[in-house]
BASE-203041 format. One record per atom (N, C-alpha, C): atom name; x negated, y negated, z negated. Coordinates in Angstrom, 3 decimals, decimal comma, padded with zeros to 6 digits, always signed. Example, Ala and Ser with C-alpha at 12.3 -4.5 7.8 and 13.67 -1.06 7.14 Angstrom:
- a	east	north	up
- N	-013,190	+005,690	-007,800
- CA	-012,300	+004,500	-007,800
- C	-013,200	+003,300	-007,800
- N	-012,850	+002,250	-007,080
- CA	-013,670	+001,060	-007,140
- C	-012,900	-000,030	-007,870
END
This chain:
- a	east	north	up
- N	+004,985	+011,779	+001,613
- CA	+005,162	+010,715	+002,584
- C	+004,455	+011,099	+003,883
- N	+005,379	+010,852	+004,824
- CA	+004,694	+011,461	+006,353
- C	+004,607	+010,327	+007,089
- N	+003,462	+010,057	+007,991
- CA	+003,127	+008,774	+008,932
- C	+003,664	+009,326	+010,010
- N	+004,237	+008,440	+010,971
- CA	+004,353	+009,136	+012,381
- C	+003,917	+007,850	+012,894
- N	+003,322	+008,145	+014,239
- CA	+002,927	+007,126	+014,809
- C	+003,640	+007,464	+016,219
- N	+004,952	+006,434	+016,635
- CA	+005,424	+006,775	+017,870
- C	+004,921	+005,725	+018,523
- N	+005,071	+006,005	+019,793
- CA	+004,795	+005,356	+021,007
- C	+005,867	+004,667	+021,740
- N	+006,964	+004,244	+020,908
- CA	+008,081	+003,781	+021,661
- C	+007,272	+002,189	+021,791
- N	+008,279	+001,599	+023,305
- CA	+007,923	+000,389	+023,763
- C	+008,140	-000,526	+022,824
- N	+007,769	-001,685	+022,905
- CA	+007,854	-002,924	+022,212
- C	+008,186	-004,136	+023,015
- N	+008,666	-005,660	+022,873
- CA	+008,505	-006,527	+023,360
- C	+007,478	-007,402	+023,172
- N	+006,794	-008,255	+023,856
- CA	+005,891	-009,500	+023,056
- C	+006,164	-010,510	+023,997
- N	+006,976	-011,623	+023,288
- CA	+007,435	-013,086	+023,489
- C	+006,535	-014,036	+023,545
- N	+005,856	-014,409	+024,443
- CA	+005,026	-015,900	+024,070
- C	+005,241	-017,057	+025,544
- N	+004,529	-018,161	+025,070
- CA	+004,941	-019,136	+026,015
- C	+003,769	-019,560	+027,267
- N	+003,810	-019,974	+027,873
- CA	+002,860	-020,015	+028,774
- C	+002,926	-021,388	+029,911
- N	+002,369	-022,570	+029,837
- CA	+002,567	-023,400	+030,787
- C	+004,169	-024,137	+030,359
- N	+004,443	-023,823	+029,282
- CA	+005,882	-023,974	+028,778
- C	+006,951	-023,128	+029,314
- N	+006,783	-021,893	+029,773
- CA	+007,654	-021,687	+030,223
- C	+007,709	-019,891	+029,009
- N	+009,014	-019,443	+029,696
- CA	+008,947	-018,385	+028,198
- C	+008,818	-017,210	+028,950
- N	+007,435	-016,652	+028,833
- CA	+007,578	-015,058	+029,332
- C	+007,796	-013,850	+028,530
- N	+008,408	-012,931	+028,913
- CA	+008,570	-011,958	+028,272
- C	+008,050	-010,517	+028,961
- N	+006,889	-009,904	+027,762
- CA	+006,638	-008,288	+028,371
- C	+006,797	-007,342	+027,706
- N	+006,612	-006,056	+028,627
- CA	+006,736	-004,763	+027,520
- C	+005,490	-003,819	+027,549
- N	+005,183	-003,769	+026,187
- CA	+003,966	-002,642	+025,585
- C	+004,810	-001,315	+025,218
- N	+003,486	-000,404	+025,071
- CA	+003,780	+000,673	+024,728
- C	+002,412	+000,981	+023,668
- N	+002,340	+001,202	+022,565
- CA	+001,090	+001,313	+021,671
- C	+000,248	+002,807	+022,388
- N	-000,590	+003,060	+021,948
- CA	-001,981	+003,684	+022,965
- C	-001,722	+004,871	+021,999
- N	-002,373	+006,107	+022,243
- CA	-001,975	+006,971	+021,782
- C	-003,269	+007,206	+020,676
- N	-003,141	+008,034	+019,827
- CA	-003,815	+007,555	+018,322
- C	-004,856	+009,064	+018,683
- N	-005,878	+008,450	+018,772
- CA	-006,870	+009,631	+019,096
- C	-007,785	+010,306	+018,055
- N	-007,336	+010,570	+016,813
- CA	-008,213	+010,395	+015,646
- C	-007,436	+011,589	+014,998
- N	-008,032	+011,884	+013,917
- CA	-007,091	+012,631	+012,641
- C	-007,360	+011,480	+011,564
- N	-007,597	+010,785	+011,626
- CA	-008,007	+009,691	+009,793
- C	-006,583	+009,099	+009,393
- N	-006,258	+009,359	+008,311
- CA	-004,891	+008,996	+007,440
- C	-005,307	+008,146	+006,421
- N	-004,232	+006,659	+005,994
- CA	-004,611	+005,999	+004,983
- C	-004,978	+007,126	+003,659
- N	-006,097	+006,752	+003,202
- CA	-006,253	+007,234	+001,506
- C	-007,373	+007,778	+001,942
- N	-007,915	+008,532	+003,112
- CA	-008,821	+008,999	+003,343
- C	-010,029	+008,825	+003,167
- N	-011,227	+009,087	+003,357
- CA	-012,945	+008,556	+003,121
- C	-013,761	+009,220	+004,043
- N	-013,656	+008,127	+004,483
- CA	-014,783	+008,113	+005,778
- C	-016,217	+007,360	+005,635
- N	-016,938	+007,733	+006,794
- CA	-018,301	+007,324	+006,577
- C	-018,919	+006,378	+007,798
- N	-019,083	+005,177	+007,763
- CA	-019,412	+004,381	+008,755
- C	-020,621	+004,750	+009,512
- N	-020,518	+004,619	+010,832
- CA	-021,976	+005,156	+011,560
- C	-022,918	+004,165	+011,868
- N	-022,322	+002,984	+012,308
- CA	-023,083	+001,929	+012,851
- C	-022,818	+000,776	+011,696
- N	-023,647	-000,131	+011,485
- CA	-023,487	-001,408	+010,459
- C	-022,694	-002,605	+011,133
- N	-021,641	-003,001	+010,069
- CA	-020,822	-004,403	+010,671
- C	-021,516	-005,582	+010,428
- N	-022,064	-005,583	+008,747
- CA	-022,426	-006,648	+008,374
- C	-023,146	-005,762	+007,449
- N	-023,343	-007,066	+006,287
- CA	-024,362	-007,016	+004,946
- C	-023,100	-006,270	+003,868
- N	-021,936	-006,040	+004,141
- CA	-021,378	-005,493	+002,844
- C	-020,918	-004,201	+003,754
- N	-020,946	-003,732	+005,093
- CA	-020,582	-002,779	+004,941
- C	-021,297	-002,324	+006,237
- N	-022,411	-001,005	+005,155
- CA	-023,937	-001,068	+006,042
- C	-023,370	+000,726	+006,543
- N	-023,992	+000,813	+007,368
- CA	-024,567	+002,304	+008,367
- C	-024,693	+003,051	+007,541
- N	-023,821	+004,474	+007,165
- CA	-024,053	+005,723	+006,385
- C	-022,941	+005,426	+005,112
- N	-022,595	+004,419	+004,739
- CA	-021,962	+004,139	+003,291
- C	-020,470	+004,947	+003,447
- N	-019,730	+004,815	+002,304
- CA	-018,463	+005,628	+002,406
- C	-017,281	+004,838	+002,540
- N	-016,188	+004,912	+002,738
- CA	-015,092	+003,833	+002,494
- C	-013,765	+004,237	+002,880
- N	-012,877	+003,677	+002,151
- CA	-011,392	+004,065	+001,973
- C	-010,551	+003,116	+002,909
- N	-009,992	+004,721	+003,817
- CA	-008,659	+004,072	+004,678
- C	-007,829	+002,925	+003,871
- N	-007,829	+001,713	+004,573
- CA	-006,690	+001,153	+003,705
- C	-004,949	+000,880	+004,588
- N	-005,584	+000,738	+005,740
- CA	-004,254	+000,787	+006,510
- C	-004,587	+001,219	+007,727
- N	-003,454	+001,342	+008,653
- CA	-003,604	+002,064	+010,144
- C	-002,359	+001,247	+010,841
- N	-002,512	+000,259	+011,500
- CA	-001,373	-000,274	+012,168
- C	-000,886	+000,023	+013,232
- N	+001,003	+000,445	+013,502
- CA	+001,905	+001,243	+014,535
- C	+001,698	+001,231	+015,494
- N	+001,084	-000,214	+016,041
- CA	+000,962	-000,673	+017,226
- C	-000,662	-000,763	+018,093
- N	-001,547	-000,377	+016,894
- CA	-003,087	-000,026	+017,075
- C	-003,472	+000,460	+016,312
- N	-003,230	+002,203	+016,526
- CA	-003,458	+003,239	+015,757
- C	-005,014	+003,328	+015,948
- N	-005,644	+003,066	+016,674
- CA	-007,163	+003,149	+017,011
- C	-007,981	+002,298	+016,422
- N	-008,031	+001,349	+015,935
- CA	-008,311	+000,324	+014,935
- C	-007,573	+000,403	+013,452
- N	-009,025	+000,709	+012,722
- CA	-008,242	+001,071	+011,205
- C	-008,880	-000,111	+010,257
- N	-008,341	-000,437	+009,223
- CA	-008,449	-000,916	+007,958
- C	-009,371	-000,800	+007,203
- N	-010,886	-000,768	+006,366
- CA	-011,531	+000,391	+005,652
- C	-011,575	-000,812	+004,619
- N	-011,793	-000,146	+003,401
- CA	-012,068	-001,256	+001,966
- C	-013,198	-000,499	+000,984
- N	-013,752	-001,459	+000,340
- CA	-015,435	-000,435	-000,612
- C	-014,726	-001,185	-001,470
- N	-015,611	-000,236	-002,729
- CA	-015,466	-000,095	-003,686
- C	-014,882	-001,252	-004,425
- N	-015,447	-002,430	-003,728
- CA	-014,911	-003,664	-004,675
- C	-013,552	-004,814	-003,671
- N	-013,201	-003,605	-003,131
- CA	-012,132	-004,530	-002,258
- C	-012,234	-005,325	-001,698
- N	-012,690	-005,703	-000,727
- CA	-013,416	-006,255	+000,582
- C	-012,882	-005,319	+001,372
- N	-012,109	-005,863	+002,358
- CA	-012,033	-004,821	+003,475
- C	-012,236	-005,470	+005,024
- N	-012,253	-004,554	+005,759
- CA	-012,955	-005,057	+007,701
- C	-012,029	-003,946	+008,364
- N	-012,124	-004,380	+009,721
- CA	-011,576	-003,463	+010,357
- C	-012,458	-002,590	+011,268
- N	-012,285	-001,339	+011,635
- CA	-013,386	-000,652	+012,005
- C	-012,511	+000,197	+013,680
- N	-013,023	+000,422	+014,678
- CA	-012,520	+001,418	+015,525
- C	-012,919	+002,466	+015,308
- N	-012,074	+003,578	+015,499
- CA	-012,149	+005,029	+014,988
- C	-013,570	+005,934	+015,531
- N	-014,263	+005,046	+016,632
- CA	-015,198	+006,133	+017,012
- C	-016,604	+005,294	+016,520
- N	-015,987	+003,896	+015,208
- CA	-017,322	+004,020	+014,650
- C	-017,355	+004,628	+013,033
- N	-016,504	+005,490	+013,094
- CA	-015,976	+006,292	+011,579
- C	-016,105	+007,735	+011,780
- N	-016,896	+008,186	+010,934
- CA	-016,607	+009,687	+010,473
- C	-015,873	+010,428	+009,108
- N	-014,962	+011,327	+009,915
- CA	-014,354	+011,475	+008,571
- C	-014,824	+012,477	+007,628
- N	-014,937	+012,068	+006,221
- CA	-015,389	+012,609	+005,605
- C	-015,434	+013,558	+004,388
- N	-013,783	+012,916	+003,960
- CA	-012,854	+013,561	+002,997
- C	-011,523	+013,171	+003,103
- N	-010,476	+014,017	+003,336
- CA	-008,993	+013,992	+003,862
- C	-008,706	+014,319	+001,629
- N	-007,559	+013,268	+002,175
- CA	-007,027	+012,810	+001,006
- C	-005,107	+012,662	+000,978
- N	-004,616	+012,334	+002,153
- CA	-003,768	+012,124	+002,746
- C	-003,118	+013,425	+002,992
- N	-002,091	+013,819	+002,642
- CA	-001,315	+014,754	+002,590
- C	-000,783	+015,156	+004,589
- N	-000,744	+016,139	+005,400
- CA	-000,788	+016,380	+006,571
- C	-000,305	+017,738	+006,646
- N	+001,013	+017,211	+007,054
- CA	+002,211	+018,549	+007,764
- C	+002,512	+019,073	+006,434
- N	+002,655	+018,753	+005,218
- CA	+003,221	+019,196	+004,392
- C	+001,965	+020,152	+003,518
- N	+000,878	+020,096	+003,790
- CA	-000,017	+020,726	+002,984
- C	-001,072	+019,767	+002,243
- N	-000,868	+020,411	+001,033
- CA	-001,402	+019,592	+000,185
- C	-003,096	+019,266	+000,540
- N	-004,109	+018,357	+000,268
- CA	-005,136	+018,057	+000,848
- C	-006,313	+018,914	-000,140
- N	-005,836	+018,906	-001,389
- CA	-007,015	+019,271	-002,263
- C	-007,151	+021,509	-001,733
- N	-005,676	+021,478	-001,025
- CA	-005,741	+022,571	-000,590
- C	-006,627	+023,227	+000,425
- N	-007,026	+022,319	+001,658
- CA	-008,218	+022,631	+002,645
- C	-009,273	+022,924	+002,388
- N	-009,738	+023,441	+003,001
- CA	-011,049	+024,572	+002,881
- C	-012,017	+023,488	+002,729
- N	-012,108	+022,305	+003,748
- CA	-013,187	+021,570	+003,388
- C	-013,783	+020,414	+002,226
- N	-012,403	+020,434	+001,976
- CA	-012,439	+019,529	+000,586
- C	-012,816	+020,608	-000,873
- N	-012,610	+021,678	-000,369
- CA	-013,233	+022,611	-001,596
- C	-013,997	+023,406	-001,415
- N	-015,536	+022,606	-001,150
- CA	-016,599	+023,789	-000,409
- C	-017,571	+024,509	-001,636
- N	-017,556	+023,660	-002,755
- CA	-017,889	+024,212	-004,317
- C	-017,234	+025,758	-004,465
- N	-016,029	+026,011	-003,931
- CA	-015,875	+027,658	-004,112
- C	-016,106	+028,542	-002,806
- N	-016,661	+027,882	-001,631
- CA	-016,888	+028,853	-001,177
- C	-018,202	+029,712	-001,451
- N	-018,571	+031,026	-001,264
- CA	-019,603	+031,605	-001,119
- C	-020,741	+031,095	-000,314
- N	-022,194	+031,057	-001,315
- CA	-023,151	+030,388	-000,430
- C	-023,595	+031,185	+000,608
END
């Protein structure tokens, strides 16, 4: 399964003073490598369940705000996090057709010390 995240325009309909305006977006361009399934590591603390340093699983990445992700712990609770308060930490998510357990960094147990 491959994500693409395009940048084609959108509409957004709402009302205003009663009257009906209509505009056009274009979603922001996705400045990150983090893919749902992934495990990342929070830098800064949100709250009391999801503290500074802990680990946590991509749960979604939405089309239209690729820069704002999804994260969920262990017991399913999830928050939303912006990408530059996440480090990534283990790619899990399959990317350009290569398998993940295949990258060098996810298998640092065989490299030479």
């Amino acid at each position: 399964m491959t994500i693409q995240f395009n940048r084609n325009p959108y509409k957004v309909t709402y009302y205003k003073d009663g009257e009906k305006k209509v505009i056009r977006r274009r979603p922001p361009l996705k400045l990150h490598d983090i893919l749902p399934q992934d495990e990342v590591v929070l830098k800064k603390e949100k709250n009391a369940d999801f503290q500074a340093g802990d680990a946590f699983r991509v749960k979604h990445i939405n089309q239209r705000h690729p820069n704002v992700l999804q994260i969920t712990n262990e017991d399913g609770v999830s928050t939303f996090a912006d990408y530059y308060d996440l480090k990534l930490e283990k790619k899990f998510a399959a990317r350009g057709g290569v398998d993940p357990l295949d990258l060098p960094e996810n298998n640092r147990y065989l490299l030479w010390p």
